[in-house]
C-alpha positions as CSV (number, residue, x, y, z in Angstrom):
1,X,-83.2,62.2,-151.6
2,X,-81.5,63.9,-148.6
3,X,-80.2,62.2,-146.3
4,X,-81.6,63.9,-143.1
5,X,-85.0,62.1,-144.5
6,X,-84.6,58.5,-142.5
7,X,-84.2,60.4,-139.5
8,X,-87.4,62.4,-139.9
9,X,-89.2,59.0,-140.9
10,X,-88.6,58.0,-137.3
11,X,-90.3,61.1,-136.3
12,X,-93.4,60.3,-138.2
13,X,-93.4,56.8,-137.3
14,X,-92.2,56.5,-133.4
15,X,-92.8,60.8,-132.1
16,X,-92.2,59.8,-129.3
17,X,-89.5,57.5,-129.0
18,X,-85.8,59.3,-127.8
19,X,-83.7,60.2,-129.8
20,X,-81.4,61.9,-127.7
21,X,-80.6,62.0,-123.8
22,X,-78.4,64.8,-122.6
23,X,-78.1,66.2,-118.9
24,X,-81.0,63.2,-118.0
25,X,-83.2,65.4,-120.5
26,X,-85.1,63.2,-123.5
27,X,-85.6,64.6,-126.5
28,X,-87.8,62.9,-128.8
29,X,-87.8,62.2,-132.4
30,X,-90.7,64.5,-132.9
31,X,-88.8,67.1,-130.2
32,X,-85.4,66.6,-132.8
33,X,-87.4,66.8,-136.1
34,X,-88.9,70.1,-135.1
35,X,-85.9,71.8,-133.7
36,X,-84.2,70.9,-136.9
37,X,-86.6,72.1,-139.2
38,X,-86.9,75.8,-137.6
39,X,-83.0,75.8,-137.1
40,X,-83.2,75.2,-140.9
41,X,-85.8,78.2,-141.2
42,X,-83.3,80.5,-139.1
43,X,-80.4,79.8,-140.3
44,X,-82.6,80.4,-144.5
45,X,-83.2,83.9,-142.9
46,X,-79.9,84.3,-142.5
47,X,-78.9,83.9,-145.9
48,X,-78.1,79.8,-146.0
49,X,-78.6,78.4,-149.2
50,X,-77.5,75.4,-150.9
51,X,-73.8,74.8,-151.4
52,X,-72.8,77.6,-148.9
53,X,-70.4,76.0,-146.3
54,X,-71.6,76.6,-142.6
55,X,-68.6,76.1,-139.9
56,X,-69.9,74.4,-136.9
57,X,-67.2,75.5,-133.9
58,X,-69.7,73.6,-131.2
59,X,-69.8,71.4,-128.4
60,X,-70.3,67.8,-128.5
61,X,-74.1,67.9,-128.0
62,X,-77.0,67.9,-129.3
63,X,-77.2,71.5,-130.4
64,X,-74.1,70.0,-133.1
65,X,-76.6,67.5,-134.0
66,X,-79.6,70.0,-134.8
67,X,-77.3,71.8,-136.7
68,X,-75.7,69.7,-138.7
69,X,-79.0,68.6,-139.6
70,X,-80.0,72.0,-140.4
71,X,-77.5,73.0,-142.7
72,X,-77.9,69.1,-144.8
73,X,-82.1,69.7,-144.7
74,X,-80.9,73.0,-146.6
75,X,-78.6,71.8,-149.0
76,X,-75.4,73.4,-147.3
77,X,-72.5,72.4,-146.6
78,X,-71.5,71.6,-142.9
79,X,-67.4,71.9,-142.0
80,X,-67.3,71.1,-138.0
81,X,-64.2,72.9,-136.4
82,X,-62.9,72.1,-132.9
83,X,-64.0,74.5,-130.9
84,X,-61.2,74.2,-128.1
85,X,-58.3,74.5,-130.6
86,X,-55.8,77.4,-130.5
87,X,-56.8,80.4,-132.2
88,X,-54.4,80.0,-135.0
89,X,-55.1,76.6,-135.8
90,X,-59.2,77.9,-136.5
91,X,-57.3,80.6,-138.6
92,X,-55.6,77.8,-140.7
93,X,-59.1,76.4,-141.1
94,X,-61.0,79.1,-142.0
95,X,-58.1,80.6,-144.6
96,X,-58.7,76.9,-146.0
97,X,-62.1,76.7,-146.6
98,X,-65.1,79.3,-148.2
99,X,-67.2,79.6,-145.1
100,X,-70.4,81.5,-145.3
101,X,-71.2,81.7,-142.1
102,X,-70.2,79.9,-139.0
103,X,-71.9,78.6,-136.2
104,X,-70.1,79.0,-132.5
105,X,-70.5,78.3,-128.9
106,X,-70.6,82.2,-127.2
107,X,-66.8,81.3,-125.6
108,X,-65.2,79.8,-128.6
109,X,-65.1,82.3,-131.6
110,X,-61.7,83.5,-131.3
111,X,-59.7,82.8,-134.4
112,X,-62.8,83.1,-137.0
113,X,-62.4,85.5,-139.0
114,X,-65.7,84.9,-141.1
115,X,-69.3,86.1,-140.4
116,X,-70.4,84.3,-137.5
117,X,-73.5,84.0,-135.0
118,X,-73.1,82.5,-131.1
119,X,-76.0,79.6,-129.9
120,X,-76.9,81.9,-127.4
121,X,-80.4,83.2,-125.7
122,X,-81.5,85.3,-128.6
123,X,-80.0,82.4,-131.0
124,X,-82.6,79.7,-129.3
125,X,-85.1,82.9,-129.4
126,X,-84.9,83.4,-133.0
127,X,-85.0,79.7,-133.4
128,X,-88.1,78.8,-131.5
129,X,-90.1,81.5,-133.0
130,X,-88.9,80.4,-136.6
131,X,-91.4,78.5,-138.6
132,X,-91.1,74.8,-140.1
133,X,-91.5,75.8,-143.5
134,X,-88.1,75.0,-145.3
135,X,-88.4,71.9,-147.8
136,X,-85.1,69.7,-148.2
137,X,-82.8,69.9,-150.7
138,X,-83.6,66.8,-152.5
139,X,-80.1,66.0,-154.3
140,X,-78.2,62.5,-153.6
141,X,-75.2,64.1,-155.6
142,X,-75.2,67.5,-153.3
143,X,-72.2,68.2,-150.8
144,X,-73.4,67.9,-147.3
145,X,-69.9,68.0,-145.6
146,X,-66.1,69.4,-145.3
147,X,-64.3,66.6,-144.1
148,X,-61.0,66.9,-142.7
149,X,-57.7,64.1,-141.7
150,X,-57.1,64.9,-138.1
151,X,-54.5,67.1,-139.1
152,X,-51.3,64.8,-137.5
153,X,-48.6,66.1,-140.3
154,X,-49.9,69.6,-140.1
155,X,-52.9,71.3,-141.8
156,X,-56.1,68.9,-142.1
157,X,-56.7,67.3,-145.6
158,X,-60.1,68.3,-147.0
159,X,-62.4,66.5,-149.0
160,X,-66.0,67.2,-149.9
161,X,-68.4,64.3,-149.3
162,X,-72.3,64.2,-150.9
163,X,-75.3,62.9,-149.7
164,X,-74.8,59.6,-151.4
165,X,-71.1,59.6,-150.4
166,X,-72.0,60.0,-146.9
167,X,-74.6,57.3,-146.7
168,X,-72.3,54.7,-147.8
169,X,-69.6,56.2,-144.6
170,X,-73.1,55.2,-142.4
171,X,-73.4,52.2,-143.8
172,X,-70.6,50.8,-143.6
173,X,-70.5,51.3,-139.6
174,X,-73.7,49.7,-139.5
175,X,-72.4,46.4,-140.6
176,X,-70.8,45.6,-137.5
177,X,-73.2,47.1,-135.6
178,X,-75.3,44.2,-133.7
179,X,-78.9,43.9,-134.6
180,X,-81.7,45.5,-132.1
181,X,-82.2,48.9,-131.1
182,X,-79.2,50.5,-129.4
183,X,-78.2,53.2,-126.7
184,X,-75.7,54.5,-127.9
185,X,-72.8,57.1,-125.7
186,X,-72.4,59.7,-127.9
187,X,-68.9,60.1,-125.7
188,X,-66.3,61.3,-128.9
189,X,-65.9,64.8,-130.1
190,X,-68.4,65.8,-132.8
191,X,-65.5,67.1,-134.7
192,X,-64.0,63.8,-135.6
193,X,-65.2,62.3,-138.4
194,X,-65.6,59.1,-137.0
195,X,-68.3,60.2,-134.5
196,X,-70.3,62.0,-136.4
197,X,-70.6,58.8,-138.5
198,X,-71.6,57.1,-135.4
199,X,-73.9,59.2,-134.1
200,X,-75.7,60.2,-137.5
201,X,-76.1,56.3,-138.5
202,X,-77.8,55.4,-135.1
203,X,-80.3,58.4,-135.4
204,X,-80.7,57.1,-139.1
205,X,-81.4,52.9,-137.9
206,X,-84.2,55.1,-134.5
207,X,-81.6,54.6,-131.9
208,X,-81.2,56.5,-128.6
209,X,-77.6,58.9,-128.4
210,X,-76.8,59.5,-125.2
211,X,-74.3,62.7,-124.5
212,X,-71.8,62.5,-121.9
213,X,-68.6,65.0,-121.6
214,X,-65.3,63.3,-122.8
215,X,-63.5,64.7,-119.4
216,X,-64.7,62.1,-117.1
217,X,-63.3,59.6,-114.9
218,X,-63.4,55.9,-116.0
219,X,-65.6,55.4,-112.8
220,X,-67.9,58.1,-113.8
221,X,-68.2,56.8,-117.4
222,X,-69.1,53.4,-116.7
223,X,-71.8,54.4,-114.2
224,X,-73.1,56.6,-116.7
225,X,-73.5,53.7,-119.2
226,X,-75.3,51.3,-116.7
227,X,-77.5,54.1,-115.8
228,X,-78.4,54.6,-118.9
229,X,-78.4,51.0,-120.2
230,X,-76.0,51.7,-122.8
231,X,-75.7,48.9,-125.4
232,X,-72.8,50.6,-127.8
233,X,-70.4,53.0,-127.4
234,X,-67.3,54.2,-129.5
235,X,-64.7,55.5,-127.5
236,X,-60.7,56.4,-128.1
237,X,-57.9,54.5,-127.3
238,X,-57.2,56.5,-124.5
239,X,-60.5,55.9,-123.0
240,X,-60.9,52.6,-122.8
241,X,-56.8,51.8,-121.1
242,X,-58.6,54.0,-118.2
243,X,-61.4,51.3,-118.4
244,X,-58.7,48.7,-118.5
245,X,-57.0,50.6,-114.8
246,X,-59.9,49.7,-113.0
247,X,-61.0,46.7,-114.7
248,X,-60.9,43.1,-112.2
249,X,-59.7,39.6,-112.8
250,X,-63.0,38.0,-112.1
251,X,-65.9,39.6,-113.8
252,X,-66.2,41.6,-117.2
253,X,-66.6,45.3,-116.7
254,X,-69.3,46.1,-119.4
255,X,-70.2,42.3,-120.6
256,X,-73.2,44.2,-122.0
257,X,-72.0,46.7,-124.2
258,X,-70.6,46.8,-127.6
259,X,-67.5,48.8,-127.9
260,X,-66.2,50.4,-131.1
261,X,-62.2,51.7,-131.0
262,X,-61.1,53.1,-134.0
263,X,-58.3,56.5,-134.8
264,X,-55.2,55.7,-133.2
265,X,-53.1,52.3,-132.5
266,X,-54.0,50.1,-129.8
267,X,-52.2,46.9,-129.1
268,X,-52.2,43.6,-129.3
269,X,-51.8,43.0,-125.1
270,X,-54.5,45.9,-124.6
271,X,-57.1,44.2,-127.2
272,X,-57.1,40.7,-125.2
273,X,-57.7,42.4,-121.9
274,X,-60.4,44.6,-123.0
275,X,-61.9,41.4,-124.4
276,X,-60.8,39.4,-120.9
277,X,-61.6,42.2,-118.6
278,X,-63.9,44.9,-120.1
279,X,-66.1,43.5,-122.5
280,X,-66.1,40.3,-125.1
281,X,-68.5,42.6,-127.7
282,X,-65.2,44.1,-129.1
283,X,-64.7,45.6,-132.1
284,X,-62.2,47.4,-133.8
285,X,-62.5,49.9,-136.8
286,X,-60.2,51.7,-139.4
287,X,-60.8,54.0,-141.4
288,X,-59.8,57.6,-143.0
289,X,-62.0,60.6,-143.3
290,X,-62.1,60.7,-146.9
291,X,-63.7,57.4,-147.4
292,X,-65.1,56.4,-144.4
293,X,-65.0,53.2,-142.0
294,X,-61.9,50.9,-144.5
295,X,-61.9,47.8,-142.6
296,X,-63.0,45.9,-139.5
297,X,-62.4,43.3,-136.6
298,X,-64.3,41.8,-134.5
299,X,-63.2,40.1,-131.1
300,X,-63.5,36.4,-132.1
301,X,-60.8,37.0,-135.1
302,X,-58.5,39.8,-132.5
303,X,-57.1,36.6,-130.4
304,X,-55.7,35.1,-133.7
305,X,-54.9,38.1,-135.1
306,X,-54.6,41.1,-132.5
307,X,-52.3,43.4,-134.6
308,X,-54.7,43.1,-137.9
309,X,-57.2,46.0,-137.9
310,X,-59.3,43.2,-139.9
311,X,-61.1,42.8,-143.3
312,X,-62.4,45.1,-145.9
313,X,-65.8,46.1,-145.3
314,X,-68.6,45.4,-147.9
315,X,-68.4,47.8,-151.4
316,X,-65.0,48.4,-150.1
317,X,-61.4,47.6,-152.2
318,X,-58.2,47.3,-150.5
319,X,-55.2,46.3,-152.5
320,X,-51.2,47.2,-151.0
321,X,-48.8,48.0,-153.9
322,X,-45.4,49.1,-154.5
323,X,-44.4,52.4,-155.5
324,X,-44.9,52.2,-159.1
325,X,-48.6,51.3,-158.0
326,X,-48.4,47.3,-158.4
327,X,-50.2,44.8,-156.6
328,X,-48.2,43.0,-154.0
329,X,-48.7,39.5,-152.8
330,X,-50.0,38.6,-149.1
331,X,-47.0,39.2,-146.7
332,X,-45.4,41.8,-148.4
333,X,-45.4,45.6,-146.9
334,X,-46.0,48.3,-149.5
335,X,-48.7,51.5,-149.7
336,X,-52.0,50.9,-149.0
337,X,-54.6,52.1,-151.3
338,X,-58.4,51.7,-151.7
339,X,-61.7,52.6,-153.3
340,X,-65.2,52.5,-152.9
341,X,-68.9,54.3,-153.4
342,X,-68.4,56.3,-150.0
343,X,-64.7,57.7,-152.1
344,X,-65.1,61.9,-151.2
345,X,-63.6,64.1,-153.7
346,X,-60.7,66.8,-152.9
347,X,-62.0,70.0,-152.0
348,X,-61.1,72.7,-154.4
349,X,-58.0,74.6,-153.7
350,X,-57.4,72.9,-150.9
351,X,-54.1,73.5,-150.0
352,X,-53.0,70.3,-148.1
353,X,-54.5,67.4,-150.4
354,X,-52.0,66.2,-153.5
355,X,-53.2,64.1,-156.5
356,X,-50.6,61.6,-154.7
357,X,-53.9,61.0,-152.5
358,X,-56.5,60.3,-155.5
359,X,-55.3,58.1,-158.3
360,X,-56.9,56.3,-161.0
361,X,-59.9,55.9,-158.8
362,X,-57.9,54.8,-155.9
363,X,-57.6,56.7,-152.2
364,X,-53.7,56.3,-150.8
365,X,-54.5,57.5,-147.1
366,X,-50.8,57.3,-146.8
367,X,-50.3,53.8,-144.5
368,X,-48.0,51.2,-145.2
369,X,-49.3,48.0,-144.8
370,X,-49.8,44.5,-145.5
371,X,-52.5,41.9,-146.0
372,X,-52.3,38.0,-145.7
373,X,-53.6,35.5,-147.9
374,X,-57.2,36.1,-145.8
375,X,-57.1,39.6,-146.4
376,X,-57.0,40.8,-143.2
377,X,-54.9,44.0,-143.0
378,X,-51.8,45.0,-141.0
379,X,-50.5,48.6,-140.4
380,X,-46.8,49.2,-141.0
381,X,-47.0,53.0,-140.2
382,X,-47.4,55.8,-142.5
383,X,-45.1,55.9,-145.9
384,X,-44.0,59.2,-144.5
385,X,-42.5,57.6,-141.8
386,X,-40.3,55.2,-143.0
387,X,-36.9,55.2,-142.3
388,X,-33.8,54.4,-144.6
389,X,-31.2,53.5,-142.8
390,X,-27.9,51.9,-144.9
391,X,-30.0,52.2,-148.2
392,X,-32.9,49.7,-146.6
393,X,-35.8,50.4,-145.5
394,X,-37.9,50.4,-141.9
395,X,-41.3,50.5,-141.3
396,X,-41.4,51.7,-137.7
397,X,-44.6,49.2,-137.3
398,X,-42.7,46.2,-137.3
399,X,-39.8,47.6,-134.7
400,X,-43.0,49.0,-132.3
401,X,-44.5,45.6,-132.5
402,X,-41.2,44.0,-131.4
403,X,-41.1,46.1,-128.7
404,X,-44.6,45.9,-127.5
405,X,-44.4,42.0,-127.6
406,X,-42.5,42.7,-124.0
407,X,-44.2,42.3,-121.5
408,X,-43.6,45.5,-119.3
409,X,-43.7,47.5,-122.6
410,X,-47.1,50.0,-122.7
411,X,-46.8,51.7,-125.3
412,X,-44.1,52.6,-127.9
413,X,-43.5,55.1,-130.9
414,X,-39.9,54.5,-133.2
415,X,-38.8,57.4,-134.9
416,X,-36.2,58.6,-137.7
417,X,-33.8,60.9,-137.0
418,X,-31.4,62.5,-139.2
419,X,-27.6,62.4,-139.0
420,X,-25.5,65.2,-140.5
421,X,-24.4,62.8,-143.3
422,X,-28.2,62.8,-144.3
423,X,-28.5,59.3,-143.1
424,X,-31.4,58.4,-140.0
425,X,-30.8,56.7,-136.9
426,X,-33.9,54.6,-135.4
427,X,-35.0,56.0,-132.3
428,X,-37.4,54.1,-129.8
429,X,-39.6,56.1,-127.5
430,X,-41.1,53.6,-124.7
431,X,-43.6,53.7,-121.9
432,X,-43.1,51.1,-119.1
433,X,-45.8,49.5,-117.0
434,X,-42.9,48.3,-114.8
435,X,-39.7,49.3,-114.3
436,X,-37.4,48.4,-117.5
437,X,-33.8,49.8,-118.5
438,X,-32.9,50.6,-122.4
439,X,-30.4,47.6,-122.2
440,X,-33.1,45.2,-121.3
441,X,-34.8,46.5,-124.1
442,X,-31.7,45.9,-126.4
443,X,-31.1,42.9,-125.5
444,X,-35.0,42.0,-126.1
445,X,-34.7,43.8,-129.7
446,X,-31.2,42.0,-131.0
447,X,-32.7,38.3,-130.6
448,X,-36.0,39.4,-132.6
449,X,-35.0,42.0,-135.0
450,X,-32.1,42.0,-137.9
451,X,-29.2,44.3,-136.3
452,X,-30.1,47.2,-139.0
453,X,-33.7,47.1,-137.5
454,X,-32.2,47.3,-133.9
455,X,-33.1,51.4,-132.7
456,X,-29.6,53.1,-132.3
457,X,-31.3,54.6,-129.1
458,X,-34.1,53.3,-126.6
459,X,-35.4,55.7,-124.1
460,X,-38.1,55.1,-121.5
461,X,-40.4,58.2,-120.5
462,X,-43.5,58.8,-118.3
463,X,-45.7,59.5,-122.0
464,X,-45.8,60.0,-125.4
465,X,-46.8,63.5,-127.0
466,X,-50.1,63.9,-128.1
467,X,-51.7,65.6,-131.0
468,X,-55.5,67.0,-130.5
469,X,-56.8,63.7,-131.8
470,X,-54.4,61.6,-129.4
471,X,-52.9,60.5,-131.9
472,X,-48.8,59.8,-131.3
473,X,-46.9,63.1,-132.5
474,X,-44.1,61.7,-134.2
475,X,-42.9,64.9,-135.7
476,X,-42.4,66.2,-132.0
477,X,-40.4,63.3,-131.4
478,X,-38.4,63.1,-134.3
479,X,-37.2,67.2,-133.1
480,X,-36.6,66.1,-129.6
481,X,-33.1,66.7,-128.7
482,X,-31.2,63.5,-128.2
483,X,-30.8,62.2,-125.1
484,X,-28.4,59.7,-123.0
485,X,-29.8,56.5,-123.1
486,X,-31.2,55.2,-119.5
C-alpha cells in the first residue's frame, strides 16, 4: 500500500468536500487528488523514480502538500528543507543527503547546489498539461521521507522513515485528536516534522487544512480561526504566549478549538492560563523526529501534573535508564530511551546520527528524564547538558523549574560554563514579567535548591536566543561572555 491512498479514497468518496483553504480559495479533494497525480506525471518526466530523494525548499502551503504527495505517489523520497535558512545551512543539508532533484520556491534556491527546478509559471504550465497516468508505488516497506532533529546542537540528525513507519507517526497524533471532522490551521512550518504529521493525518481521517502565514499578529490569528471555524490547531510555544498577551480574565479566548503544543518547553504557569484563559481543549505533545509523537497530555491531567509532558502513547515503550542502559525506578532521573513500530532507521552516511542514538532496538533522543509510578514523563533537559559541578551532577531541568516556580519569572534557561580548572559554574539566564533583581532570585533559589544546585550567577535579560525552531540556544549561552550580576 502507499500511503497517499487514504487521502485519494476521500476523493472518490466526498470530490467535493475541502480539503484545503488557502488565501479564502477551496480546494477540493477531487481538485487535490488531480493536482497530485499530474505533479507526479511531471515530476516522472523529469526523471523521478523510486528511491530518488526530492528536496522540497517550499512555502508552507499547499503547493508543499501536492508535492510531497507527488514524490510518495512515485515511490521517492521527500527531504523538506527550510526555505528561509542561510545559504550555508541548505549547503550543510544538501552535502548531507543524495538529492536528485530539488523542488524550490523561485526566491529561495541559493545554497542548493544540486539539480533543481522553481514552482514557477512554466512549472504550473508543465504541470497542468501533464497527464494522470502514474500508478503508486505500492510498497508499505519503501522510504517516503528524510527526516531531520531540528538541528539545535548543530547539523540535523537524519533518519529515513517508510510508508509503514510513517503511518504509525499519523497515528499516533490521531489518538488525541477529538472525534468529528476537524478544521484544522495548518499555521507551522512544513519543514518541521511535527506539522507535516499534522497536516498529512487530517487529510488522511477527510479533514479541512486551512493555511495561514506564521508571521501574524495574535489578533489576526484568532480572527482567522473564527472565520474559518477552526476546531484544531497546533501551534509553537511562542504562538500561543502571544495568545495568552491578549487573552481576558472573564471569558475563554478559543473555548472551541483544540490546541496541540508540542517542540520546545512551555511551563507549568503558561499551561494553566492557556487552559484558564485561552482554551480548556489543551493538549500537549512530545515527540522526536525519528520516531514520531512519544507521549501525551491532556488538560484534565496538566493541573495535577503541569511539568509532565504525559504518558506513552499506544504501541509506544518508554523506559529511563542509567548509563550502562538499566531500568530505573519511578523518581529517578536518568536517559530516556524508547521504541516502537513508527522507530525510523539512520540514514546512510549520515554524518550527525551515532549508534549512541539506536541501540538494541531502542531510540535515545538524548533527554534526561524521569517517570513516576503512573508513568507519566518529566524532562530533565538533554544528557548533553548536564552539568558536573564538585564531581555531582545537575540537570539544568530541575534548577529552571525552581526558578520558574516564581512568580515574576517568564521564562528561564541554566547553563554550564567551564572554569579554567575544567570544572562548570551554573549559570541562570532569566526573563522577568516584572521587575526582579538576581538577589531576589538567590534568595528564592537557596531555600529550594541544595547550595551545589544554587547558579553561581543569575542574570535577568529582555530574551532568550533562539534557534530556527525557537527552540532555547543553549550553546549561544553557554559562549556568552560573563557578565556582572544585576
Amino acid at each position: 500500500m502507499n500511503l497517499v491512498e487514504p487521502i485519494f479514497w476521500h476523493a472518490r468518496m466526498q470530490p467535493r468536500a475541502a480539503a484545503i483553504i488557502e488565501h479564502e480559495q477551496t480546494i477540493t479533494y477531487g481538485e487535490l487528488a488531480d493536482r497530485v497525480l499530474r505533479t507526479a506525471s511531471h515530476l516522472s518526466k523529469l526523471g523521478i523514480a523510486r528511491g530518488d530523494q526530492v528536496g522540497l525548499c517550499l512555502k508552507n502551503d499547499s503547493q508543499h502538500i501536492v508535492a510531497l504527495l507527488a514524490v510518495a505517489w512515485l515511490g521517492a523520497v521527500a527531504a523538506p528543507i527550510d526555505w528561509q535558512s542561510r545559504p550555508a545551512e541548505k549547503t550543510r543539508i544538501v552535502d548531507a543527503l543524495q538529492l536528485r532533484l530539488a523542488l524550490v520556491t523561485p526566491e529561495s534556491d541559493t545554497g542548493l547546489d544540486c539539480p533543481k527546478v522553481a514552482l514557477d509559471v512554466a512549472w504550473h504550465s508543465a504541470v497542468a498539461a501533464a497527464d494522470r497516468s502514474p500508478n503508486a508505488v505500492q510498497d508499505w516497506h519503501a522510504p517516503i521521507a528524510v527526516l531531520g532533529s531540528s538541528g539545535s546542537t548543530g547539523l540535523p540528525k537524519f533518519t529515513i522513515a517508510t510508508h509503514l513507519e510513517y503511518y504509525f507517526h499519523l497515528a499516533k497524533h490521531l489518538e488525541v485528536v477529538p472525534p468529528g471532522r476537524h478544521r484544522y490551521l495548518a499555521i507551522l512550518p512544513l519543514y518541521f516534522a511535527w506539522s507535516r504529521i499534522g497536516c498529512l493525518s487530517h487529510l488522511f481521517r477527510g479533514d479541512t487544512l486551512i493555511f495561514y502565514p506564521p508571521v501574524a499578529s495574535p489578533e489576526e490569528i484568532v480572527e482567522n480561526m473564527i472565520r474559518h471555524k477552526v476546531t484544531l490547531a497546533q501551534l509553537a510555544p511562542s504562538m500561543l504566549r502571544q495568545l495568552l498577551l491578549i487573552a481576558d480574565d472573564h471569558s475563554h479566548l478559543l473555548p472551541n478549538v483544540q490546541v496541540h503544543i508540542g517542540g520546545a518547553p512551555f511551563f507549568a504557569d503558561e499551561k494553566r492560563k492557556v487552559i484558564d484563559k485561552v482554551t480548556p481543549r489543551f493538549c500537549e505533545e512530545y515527540g522526536a523526529a525519528a520516531i514520531g509523537p512519544i507521549a501525551a497530555i491532556q488538560a484534565e491531567d496538566m493541573r495535577e501534573r503541569p511539568t509532565s509532558v504525559g504518558r506513552a502513547f499506544s504501541l509506544v515503550d518508554i523506559e529511563i535508564v542509567d548509563d550502562n542502559d538499566r531500568p530505573l525506578g519511578a523518581g529517578v532521573t536518568g536517559q530516556l530511551r524508547c521504541r516502537g513500530p513508527g522507530l525510523t532507521t539512520p540514514l546512510p552516511n549520515s554524518p550527525a546520527v551515532t549508534s549512541a542514538d539506536f541501540r538494541d532496538g531502542w531510540y535515545y533522543p538524548g533527554e534526561l528524564g524521569m517517570m513516576d509510578e503512573l508513568g507519566y514523563v518529566f524532562l530533565q533537559g538533554r544528557t548533553s547538558e548536564v552539568i558536573f559541578r564538585g564531581g555531582a551532577k545537575i540537570f539544568p531541568g530541575e534548577v529552571e523549574t525552581v526558578l520558574q516556580a516564581h512568580g515574576s519569572v517568564a521564562e528561564s534557561a541554566v547553563v554550564g560554563r567551564t572554569l579554567l580548572n575544567n570544572e562548570q559554574e551554573l549559570v541562570a539566564y532569566v526573563v522577568t514579567k516584572h521587575p526582579l533583581t538576581s538577589a531576589e532570585l538567590f534568595a528564592h533559589c537557596l531555600t529550594r535548591l541544595t547550595p551545589f544546585k544554587v547558579p553561581r550567577e543569575i542574570h535577568v535579560v529582555a530574551e532568550l536566543p533562539r534557534n530556527s525552531s525557537g527552540k532555547v540556544d543553549r550553546a549561544a549561552l553557554a559562549n556568552l561572555k560573563p557578565a556582572r550580576p544585576n
